[in-house]
N, C-alpha and C positions, 0 to 999 in steps of 0.2 A: 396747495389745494385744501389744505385741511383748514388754515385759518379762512381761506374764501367759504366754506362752509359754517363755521362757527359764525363768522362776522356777519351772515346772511343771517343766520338765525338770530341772531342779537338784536340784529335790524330791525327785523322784520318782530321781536318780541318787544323792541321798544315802542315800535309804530302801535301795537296790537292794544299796548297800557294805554299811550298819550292819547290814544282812539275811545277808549273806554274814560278817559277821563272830559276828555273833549264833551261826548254826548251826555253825561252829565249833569257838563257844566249848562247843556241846552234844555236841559228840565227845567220846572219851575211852577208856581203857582200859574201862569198864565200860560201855559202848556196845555192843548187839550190832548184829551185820550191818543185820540188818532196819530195826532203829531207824534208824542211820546213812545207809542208802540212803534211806529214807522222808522222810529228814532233807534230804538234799542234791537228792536227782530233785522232791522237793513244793516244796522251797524256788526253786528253779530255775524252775517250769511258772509260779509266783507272782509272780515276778520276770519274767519273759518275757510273763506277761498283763496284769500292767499296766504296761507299758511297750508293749507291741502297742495296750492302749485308747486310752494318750496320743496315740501317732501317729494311731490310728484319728482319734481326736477333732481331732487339730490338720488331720488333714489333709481335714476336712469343710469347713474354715476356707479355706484352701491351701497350697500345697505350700511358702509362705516360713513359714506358722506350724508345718508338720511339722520345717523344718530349723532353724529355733530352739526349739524344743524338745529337737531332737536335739545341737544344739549345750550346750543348761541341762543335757542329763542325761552329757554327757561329760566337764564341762568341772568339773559337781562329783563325776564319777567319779574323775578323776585328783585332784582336789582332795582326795579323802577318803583315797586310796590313798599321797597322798604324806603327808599327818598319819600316818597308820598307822605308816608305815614309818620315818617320822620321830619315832616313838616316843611318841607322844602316846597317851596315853589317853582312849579314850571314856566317857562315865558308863554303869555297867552292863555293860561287856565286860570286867571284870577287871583 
């Protein structure tokens, strides 16, 4: 049970980068306002509700399956942020 929570979180922390990198990649000079806002404020509500479900869900379980979970989604949060920046490229973000 404990890795089904971590590995959820991890998931669900890679999904939340390659989301943020995605939207992005959809900016641009030929971006108008609307778009870009609709782009960043939707992708955000998206991102913050399933990650709210996770914890909801882990923490039906108890409160050590909410902090391993929350451990899986930080831990492949910095995990993704440092390939990033580490120059790596993702498939499909350019």
């Amino acid at each position: 049970m404990v890795i089904l929570w971590v590995l959820a979180g991890a998931v669900l922390g890679w999904f939340t980068i390659y989301f943020q990198i995605w939207n992005v990649a959809q900016l641009g000079p030929h971006t108008t306002p609307n778009v870009a806002l609709a782009l960043v404020i939707g992708g955000a509500l998206i991102r913050w509700t399933l990650v709210a479900v996770l914890f909801w869900a882990a923490l039906q379980v108890d409160v050590v399956a909410c902090l391993l979970s929350f451990i899986g989604l930080w831990v492949a949060r910095w995990w993704m942020v440092c390939q990033v920046n580490a120059g790596r490229n993702f498939k499909g973000l350019g």
